[in-house]
C-alpha positions in Angstrom: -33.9 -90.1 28.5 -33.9 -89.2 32.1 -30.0 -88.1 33.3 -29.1 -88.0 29.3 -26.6 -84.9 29.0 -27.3 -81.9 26.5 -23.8 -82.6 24.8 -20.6 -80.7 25.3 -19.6 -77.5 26.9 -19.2 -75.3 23.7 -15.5 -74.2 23.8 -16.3 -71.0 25.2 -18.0 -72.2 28.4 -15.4 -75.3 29.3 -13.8 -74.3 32.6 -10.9 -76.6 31.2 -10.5 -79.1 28.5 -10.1 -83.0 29.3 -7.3 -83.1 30.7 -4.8 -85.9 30.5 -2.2 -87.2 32.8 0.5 -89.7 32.7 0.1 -93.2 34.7 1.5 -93.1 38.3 1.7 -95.4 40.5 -0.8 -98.6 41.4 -2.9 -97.8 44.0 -3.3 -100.0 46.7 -6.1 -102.5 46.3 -9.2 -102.0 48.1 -12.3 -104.2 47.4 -15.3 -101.5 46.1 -18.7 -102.8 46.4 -20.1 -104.2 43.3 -17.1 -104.8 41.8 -16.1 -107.8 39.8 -13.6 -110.0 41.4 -11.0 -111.8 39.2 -12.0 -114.6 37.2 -16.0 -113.8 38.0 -18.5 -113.6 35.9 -17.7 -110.5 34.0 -14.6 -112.1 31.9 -11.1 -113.9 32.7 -9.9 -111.4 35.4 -7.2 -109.8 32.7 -7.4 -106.0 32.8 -7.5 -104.2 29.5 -10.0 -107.6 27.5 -13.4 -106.7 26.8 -15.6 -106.3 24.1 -14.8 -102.8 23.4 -14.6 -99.7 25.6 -18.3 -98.3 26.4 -20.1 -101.3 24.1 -22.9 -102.9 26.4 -23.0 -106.3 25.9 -26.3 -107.0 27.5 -28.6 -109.2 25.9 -31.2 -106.9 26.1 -29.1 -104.2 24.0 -27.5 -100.8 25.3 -30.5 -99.6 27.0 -31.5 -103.0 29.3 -29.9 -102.9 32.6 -27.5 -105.5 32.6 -27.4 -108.3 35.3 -24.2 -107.9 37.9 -22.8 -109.0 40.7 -23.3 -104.8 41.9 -27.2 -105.1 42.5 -26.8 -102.0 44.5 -27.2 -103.1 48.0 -24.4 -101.9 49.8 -25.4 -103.3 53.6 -23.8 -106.6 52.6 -20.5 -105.4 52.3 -20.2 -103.6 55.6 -18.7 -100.4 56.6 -17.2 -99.5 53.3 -20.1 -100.3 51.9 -22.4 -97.8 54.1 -19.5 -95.5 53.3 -19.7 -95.6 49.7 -23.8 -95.5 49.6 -23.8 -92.5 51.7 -20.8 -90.8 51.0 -21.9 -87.1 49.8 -20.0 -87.3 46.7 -21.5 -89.0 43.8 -19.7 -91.8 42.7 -20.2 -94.7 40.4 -18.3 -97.8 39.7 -17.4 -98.3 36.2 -16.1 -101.7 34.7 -13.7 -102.1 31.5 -16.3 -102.2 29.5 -17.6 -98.6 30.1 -21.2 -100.0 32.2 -22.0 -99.1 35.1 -21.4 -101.9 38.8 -22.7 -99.7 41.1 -23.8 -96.0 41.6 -24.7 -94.5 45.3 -27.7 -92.6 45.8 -25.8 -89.2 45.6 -24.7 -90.1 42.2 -28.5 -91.1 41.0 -29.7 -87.9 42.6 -28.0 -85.5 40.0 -29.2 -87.7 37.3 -32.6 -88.2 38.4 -32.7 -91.5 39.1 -31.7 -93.8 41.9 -28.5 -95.3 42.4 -29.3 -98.6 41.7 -31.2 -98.3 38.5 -28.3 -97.2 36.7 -26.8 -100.1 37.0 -26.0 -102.0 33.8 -26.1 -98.4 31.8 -23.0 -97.0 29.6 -21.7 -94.5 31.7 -20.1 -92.5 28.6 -24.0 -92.1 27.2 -25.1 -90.8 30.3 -22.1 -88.1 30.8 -22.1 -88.1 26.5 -18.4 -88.3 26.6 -18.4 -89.8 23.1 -19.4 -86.4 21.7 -16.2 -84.4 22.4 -13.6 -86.7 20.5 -10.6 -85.7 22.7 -12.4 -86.7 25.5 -13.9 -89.9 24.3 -10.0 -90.9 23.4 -9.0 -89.8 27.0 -11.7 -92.1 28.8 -11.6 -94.9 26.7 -7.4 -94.6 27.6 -8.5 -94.7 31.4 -11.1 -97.5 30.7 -8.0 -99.4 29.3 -5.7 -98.9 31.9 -3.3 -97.3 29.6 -4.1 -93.4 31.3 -4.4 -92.7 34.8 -6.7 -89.5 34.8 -9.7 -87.9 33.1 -11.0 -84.7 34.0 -13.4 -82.9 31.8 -16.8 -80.9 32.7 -20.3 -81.5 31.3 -23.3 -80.1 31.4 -26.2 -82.6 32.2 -30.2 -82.5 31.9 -31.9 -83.4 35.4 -35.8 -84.9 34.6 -37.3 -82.3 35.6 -36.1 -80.0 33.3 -33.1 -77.9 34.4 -29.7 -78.4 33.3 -26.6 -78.7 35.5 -23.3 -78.6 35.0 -20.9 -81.2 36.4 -17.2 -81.5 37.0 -16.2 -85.5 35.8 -13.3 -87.1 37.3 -12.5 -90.7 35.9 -9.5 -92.8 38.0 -8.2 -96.3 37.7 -8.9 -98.6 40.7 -6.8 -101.0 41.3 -5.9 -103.4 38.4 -7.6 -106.7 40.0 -11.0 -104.4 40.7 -11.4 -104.3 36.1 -12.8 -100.9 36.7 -12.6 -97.2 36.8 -14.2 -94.6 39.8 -16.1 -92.0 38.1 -17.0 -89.2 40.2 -19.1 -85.9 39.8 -19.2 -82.6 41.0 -22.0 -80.5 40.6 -20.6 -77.0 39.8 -23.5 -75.2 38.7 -23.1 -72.5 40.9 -19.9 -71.9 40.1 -20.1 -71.3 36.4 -22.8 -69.3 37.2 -20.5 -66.9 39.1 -18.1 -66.8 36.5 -20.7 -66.2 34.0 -21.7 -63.1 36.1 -18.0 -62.1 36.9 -17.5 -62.8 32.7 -20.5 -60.2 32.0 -19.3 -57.7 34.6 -15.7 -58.1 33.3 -16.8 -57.7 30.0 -19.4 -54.9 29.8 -19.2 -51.0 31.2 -20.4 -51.0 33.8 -22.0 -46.8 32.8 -23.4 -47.6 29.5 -23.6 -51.8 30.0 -22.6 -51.7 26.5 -20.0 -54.3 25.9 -16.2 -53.0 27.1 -13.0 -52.4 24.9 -12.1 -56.3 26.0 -15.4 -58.0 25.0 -15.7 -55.5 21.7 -11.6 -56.4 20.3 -12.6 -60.1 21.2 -15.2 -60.1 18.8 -13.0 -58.4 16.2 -10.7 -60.9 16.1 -13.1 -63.5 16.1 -14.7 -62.2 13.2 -11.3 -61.6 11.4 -10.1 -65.1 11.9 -10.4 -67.2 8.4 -13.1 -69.9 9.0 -15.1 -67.2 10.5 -16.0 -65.4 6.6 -14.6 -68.4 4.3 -18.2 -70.7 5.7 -20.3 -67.8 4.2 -21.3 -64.2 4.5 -19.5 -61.7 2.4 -15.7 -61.5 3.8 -16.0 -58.0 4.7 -15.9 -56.2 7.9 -16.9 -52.5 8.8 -16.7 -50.5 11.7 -17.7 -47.1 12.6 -15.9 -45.3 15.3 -17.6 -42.5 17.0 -16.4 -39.8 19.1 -18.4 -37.1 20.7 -17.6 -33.6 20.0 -17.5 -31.4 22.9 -18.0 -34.2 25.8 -15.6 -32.8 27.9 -17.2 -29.3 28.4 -20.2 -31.3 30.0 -18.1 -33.0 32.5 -15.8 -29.9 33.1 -19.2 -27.4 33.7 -22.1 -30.4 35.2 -20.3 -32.7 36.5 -19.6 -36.3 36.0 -22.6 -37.9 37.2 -24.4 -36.1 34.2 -21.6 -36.8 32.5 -22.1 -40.8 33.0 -26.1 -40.3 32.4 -25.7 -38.9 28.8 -23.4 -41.5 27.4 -26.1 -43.8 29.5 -28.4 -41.8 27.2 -25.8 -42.0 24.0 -26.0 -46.0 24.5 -28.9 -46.0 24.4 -29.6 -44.4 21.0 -26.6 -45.9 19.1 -28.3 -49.6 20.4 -31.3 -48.7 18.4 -29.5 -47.2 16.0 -27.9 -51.0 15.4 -31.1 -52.7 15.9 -32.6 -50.7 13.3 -29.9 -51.3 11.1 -30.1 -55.2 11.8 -33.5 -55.4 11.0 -34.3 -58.4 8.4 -30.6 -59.3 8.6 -28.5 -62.2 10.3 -27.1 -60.0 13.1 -27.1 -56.6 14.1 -24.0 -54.8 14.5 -22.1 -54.6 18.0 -21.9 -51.8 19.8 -19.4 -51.0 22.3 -18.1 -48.0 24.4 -14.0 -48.1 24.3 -13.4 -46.1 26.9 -13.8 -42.2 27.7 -16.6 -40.8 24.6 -15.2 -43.1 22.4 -17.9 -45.8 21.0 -17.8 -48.4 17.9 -20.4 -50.1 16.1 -18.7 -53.4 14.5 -20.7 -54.6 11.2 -19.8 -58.2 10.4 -20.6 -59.5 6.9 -21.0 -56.1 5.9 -22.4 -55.8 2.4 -20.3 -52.8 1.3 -19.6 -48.9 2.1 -23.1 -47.7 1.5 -24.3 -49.9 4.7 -21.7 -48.4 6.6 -22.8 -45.0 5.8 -26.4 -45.1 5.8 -25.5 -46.6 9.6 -23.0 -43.1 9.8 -26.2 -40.9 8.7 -28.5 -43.1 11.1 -26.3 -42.2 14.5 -25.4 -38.4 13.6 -29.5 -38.1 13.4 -30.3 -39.6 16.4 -27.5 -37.8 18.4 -28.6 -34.5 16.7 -31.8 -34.8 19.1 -31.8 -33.1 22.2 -30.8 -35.0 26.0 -32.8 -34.0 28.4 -31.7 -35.7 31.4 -33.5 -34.7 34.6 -34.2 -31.2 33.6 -31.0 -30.3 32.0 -31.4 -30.3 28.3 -28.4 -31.1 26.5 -27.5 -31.0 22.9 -24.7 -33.3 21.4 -23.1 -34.0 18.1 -20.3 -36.5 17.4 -17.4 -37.0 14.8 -17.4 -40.6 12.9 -14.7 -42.8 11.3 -16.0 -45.1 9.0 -13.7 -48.2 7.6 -15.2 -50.9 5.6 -13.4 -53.7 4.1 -12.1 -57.1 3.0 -11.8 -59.2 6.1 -9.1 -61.3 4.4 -6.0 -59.8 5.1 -7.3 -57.2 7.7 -5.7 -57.0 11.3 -7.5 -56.0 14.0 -4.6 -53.3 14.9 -4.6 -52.2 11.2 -8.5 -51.8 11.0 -8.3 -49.3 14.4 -5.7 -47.8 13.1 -7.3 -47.0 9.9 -11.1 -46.0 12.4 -8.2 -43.9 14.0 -6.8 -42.0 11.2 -10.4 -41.5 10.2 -12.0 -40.0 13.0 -9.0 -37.5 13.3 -10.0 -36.8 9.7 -13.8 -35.8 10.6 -13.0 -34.0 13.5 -10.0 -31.8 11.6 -12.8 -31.3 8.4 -15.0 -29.6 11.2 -16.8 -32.2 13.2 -20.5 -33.4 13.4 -19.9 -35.7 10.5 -18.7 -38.8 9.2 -15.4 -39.6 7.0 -15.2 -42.2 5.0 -11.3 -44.1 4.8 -9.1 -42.8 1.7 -6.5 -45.4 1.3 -4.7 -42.2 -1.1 -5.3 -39.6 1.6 -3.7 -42.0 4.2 -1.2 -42.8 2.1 -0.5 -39.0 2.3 -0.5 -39.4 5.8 2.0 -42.0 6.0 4.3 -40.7 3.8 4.4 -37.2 6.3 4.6 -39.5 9.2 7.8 -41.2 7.7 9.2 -37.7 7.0 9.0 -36.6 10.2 10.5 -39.5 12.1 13.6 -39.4 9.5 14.1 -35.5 9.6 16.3 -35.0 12.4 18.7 -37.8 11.4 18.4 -36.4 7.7 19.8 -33.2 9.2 22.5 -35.4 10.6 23.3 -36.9 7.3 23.7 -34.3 5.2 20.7 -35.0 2.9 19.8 -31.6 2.8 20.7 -29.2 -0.1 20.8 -25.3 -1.3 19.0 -23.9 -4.4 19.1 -19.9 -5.1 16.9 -17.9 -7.2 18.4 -14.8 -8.0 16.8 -10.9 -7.1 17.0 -8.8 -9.9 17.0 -4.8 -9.7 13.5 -4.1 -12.0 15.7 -0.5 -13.6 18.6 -2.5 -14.9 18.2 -6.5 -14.7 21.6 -6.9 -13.0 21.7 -9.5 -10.2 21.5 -7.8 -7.0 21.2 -11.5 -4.8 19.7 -14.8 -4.3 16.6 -16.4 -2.2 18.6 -19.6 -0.6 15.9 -22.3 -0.9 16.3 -25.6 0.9 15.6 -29.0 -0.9 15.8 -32.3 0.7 17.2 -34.7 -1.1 15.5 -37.9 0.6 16.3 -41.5 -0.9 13.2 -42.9 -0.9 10.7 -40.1 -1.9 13.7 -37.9 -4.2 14.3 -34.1 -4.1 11.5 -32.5 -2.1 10.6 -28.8 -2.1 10.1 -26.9 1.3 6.5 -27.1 1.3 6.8 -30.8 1.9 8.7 -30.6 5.1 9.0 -27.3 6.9 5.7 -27.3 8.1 6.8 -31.3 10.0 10.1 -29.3 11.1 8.6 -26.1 12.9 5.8 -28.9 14.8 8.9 -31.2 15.6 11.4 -28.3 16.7 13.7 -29.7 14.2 13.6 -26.3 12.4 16.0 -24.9 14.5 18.2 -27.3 13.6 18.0 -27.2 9.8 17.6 -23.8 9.8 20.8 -22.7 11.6 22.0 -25.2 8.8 20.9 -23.3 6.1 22.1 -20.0 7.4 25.9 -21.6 7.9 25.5 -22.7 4.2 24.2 -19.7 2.7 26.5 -17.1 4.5 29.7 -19.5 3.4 28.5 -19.8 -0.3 27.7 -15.9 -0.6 30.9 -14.9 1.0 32.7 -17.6 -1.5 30.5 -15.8 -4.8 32.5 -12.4 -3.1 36.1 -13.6 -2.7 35.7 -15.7 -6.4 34.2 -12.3 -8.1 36.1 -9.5 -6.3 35.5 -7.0 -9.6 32.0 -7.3 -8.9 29.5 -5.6 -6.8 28.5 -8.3 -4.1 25.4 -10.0 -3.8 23.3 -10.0 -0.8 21.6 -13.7 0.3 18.9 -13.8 1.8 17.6 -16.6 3.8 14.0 -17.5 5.5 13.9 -17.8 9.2 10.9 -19.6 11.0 9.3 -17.8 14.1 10.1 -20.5 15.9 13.5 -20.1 15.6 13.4 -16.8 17.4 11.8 -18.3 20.3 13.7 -22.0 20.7 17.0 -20.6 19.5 19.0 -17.8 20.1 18.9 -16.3 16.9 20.9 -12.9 16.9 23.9 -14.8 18.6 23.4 -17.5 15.7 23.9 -15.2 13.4 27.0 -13.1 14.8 28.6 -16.4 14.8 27.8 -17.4 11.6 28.9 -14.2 10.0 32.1 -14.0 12.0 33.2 -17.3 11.0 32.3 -16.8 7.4 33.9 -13.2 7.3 30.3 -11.8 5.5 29.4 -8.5 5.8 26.0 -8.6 7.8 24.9 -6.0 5.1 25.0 -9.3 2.7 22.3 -10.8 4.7 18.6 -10.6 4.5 16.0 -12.6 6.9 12.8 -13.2 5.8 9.7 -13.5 8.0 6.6 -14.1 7.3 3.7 -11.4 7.6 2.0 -13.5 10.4 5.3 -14.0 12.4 6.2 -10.3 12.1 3.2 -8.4 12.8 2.6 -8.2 16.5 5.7 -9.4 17.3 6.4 -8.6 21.1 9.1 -9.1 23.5 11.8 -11.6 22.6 11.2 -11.7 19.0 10.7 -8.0 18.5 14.4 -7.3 20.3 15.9 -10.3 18.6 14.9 -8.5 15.0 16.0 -5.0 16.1 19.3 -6.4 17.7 19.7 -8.0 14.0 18.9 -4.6 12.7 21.3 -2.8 14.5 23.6 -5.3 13.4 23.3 -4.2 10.2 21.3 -7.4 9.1 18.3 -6.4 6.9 14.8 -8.1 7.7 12.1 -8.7 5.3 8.5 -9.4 5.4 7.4 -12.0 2.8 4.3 -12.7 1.3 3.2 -9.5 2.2 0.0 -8.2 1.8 -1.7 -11.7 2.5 -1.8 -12.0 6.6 -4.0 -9.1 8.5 -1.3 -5.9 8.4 -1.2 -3.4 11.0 0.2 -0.9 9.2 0.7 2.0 12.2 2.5 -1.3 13.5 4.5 -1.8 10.8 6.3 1.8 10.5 7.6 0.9 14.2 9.3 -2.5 12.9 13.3 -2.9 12.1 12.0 -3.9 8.4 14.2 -2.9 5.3 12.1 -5.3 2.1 8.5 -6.1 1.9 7.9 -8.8 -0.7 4.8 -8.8 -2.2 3.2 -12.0 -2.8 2.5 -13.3 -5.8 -0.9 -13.2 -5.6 -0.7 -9.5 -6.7 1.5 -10.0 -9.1 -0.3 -12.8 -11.1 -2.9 -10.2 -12.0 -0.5 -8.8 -14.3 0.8 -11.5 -16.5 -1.1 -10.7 -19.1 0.3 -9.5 -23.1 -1.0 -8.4 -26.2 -4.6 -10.3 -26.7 -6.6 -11.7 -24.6 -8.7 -10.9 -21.5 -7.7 -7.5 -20.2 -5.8 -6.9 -16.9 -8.1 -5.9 -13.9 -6.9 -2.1 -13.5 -7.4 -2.7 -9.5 -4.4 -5.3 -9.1 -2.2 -2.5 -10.6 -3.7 0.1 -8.4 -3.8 -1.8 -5.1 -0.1 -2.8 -5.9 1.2 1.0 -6.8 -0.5 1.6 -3.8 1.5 -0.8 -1.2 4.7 0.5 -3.3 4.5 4.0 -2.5 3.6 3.1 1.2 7.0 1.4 1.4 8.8 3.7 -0.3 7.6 6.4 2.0 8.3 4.2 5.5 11.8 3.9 3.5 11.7 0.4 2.5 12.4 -1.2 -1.2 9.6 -3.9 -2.7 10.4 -6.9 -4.0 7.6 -8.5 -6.8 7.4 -12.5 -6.5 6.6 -14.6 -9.0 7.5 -12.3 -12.1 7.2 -14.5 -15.2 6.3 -12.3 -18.3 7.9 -9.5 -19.5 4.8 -7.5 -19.5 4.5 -8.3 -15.2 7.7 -7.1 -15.1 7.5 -3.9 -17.2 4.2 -2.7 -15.7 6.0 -3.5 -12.6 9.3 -1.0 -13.6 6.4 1.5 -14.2 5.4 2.0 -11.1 8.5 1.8 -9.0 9.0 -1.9 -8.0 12.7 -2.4 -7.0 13.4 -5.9 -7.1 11.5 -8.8 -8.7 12.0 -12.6 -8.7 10.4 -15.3 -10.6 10.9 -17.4 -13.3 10.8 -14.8 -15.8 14.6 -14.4 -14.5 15.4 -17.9 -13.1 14.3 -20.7 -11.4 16.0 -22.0 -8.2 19.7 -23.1 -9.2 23.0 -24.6 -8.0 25.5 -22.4 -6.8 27.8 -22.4 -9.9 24.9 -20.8 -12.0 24.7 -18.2 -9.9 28.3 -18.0 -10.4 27.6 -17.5 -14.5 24.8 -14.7 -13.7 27.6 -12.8 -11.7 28.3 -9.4 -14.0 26.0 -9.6 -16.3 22.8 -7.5 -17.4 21.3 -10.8 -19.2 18.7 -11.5 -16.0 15.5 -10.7 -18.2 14.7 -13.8 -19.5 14.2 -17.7 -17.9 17.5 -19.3 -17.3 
């Protein structure tokens, strides 16, 4: 019917909710036009009795105008009635039984009609306040005299076809009038500007791809429980896209060209999503969160295999070139891809897992998609938690010594031990270097631990000497990072250390690796020769794996080359069985005799059969280690080995 309202403000659009407020004061009485004096024909003059709030009780039913004392001709009531009828803001008398007294011509003009034929009508069905229940309660509370304000916003259907949108106000006149005021506002074109503020808020204003706001409001919407438990299939997906090499185009063309390819990068991941919503409920969202980051948010995804035939789908259109006003531009991008129960998931925990993702493809080599690995990021976390605990484990004393003993190849007498470090954590157990040296030389907490481990293994060493004085000593020998040479000061370290442990620098051996020794220059070439001239002896480990300069290498303070065990594998074979290769024996004689001519001894890792370490005796290796002898072992085991010959066989 003509004024009839198209029902409630979804939640979304309400500028505010009804809004409710406690009853003041009585207002001073003032006779309205239309209005029902006590004891007149519209009931006994009580406030608060009627037939029911918003019930007509025409005899014609709810749709007959009903006969009043408010015809609508306001002349005979003088200046306040000439006010009222031409006031400018529509207004509407409203008696305790929810129907209209009287209604001025402003009023009728939103609603299509004049004032005076709305007269007899229930208000509530014209502004459908009985749809919204809160607000329905709230008016029928004013109706009654029991509230003292109503405030809510509707949007309303003019005859001639366009819709509106109305502020309501709904106040108590004074309790002999047996009526309310109801008042509206027409605020169409202010929701319109916030709708357009809204949109500008909420989309880039590069791509006009919905912004990081608009796109995380969605995700939670979607992640919230009645939104999958009504239908659909619970899960969620999301693929989070970078583009490789973005920067270089800004950095070399400029911005502007910047901004019109990820115009053009919108454009192609939009299709991308209409393409992959094609034939299904919705297609999936696609956002730009800031910089070259975008995101394409699946909801009711139907499982991993959507997500990555959506991947595939948006590395081939990107793989296409750009040409954007003559500049032809070629692009390719890295892609997270997380897919997933919605129950449960967090919007932080889903980004962080599209994070940890996207880092993934990019570190595997780029222009591609990865797929989450719940045992890979477990991986992940685990490092994560070692790293943020390392310093303080330093601090705690978690940290421990193993030594493998050196044995001379000619005689199998101990000659000295590798000091190994194990951390001994209390959540993940006793952890081998490899798990955490590589977290302590990113962290600079190597410099720490290892000034640790050289305290430890000079004091134990010098301890072996003073509790075996019959005995020839044994050297130590201890790994030092490269960044310990450059964040530390090394050579005064280790003067310290040795004159506070009273051991003979002769008794100490660093070991470097091949890629930290070879071009060394500057500080960390002095710092080795000033250890050398100490009388400190340095050795390379893991030789023969990095990219040796060997010219270089006869100009370094080196005593010991250890060759890795790589070479030393080749020879592990005895009696039947596939024959050695005759090249690992002659590439390993080889580097043998280089040493020994520069004047430096060899030292074979990773010796575990007797026949490794025989062919090894044969060609003039002078140390070997490996499990063949020992494995790593406590300090008092070392202790047993001390004076004996019996270092030929695994301890």
């Amino acid at each position: 019917m003509s004024g009839t309202s198209e029902g409630p403000a979804p939640a979304a659009d309400l500028i505010r909710p009804a809004v409710t407020e406690s009853k003041g004061e009585a207002s001073p009485r003032i006779h309205v036009p239309g209005s029902v004096e006590p004891g007149g024909p519209s009931g006994s003059g009580e406030p608060g009795r009627s037939s029911g709030c918003g019930e007509s009780r025409q005899p014609g039913g709810s749709g007959e105008p009903r006969p009043s004392s408010g015809s609508g001709g306001f002349s005979e009531y003088g200046p306040l009635g000439s006010a009222f009828s031409a006031a400018p803001l529509a207004m509407a008398v409203v008696d305790r039984d929810g129907l209209v007294v009287s209604a001025n011509d402003t009023f009728g003009a939103l609603l299509g009609k004049a004032g005076a034929a709305l007269t007899g009508l229930v208000a509530a069905e014209l502004m459908d306040l009985k749809s919204d229940a809160r607000t329905w309660h709230a008016y029928r509370e004013v109706l009654s005299g029991r509230q003292a304000k109503l405030s809510c916003t509707r949007r309303v259907k003019h005859p001639d076809g366009h819709s509106l949108w109305v502020q309501v106000s709904v106040a108590p006149l004074p309790a002999e009038e047996h009526g309310v005021l109801l008042s509206l506002t027409d605020i169409s074109a202010r929701r319109e500007l916030q709708a357009r503020l809204r949109h500008l808020e909420m989309h880039d204003p590069v791509t006009r791809l919905p912004n990081r706001t608009l796109f995380f409001e969605r995700l939670a919407a979607a992640l919230e429980a009645e939104s999958y438990e009504q239908g659909g299939t619970g899960r969620i997906g999301l693929c989070y896209l970078d583009l490789d090499g973005f920067k270089a185009v800004n950095d070399t063309l400029g911005h502007r060209v910047g901004d019109r390819l990820l115009a053009a990068v919108a454009e192609r991941l939009t299709r991308c999503a209409d393409e992959a919503g094609y034939a299904r409920a919705s297609s999936p969202l696609v956002a730009r969160l800031g910089g070259d980051e975008f995101a394409l948010l699946v909801e009711d995804s139907t499982g991993t295999d959507q997500l990555a035939d959506l991947a595939e789908s948006v590395l081939k259109a990107l793989q296409a070139p750009f040409d954007l006003s003559g500049q032809r531009l070629s692009l390719s991008a890295s892609i997270g891809v997380v897919e997933r129960q919605a129950a449960g998931t967090t919007a932080t925990g889903l980004m962080q897992a599209a994070d940890t993702t996207l880092y993934w493809a990019k570190a595997d080599g780029k222009s591609r998609w990865t797929l989450f690995d719940p045992e890979r990021n477990a991986h992940r976390m685990t490092r994560q938690a070692l790293a943020s605990t390392l310093r303080p484990a330093i601090e705690r004393g978690e940290f421990t010594l193993e030594y493998q003993p050196l044995v001379g190849m000619e005689n199998g007498r101990l000659r000295g031990v590798e000091a190994l470090v194990r951390w001994n954590h209390p959540q993940f157990g006793m952890l081998t270097p490899n798990r955490f040296i590589g977290l302590a030389e990113e962290d600079g907490s190597i410099v720490q631990l290892g000034r640790w481990v050289l305290v430890t293994a000079c004091r134990q060493a010098r301890r072996w000497q003073l509790d075996h004085p019959d005995e020839p000593p044994i050297f130590v020998s201890v790994n030092v990072a490269v960044r310990q040479v450059w964040d530390s000061d090394l050579v005064a370290d280790v003067a310290q250390t040795l004159a506070e442990t009273g051991l003979d620098p002769r008794l100490l051996q660093l070991e470097l690796t091949e890629s930290a020794v070879m071009g060394s220059a500057g500080r960390p070439l002095q710092a080795l020769q000033a250890l050398s001239d100490m009388g400190v002896h340095i050795a390379i480990d893991d030789f023969g794996t990095g990219y040796s300069n060997l010219a270089y290498l006869s100009r370094l303070p080196v005593a010991v080359l250890k060759l890795d065990g790589s070479f030393v594998r080749g020879f592990q074979y005895e009696g039947e069985g596939v024959p050695p290769n005759p090249a690992d024996e002659v590439i390993v004689e080889a580097m043998i005799q280089l040493a020994h001519r520069l004047g430096l001894s060899v030292t074979a890792e990773c010796v575990e059969t007797s026949a490794q370490a025989a062919r090894l005796r044969r060609i003039g290796c002078d140390t070997g280690q490996g499990w063949l002898y020992s494995r790593p072992v406590a300090p008092d085991r070392i202790s047993e080995l001390l004076g004996t010959k019996a270092c030929n066989q695994a301890s």
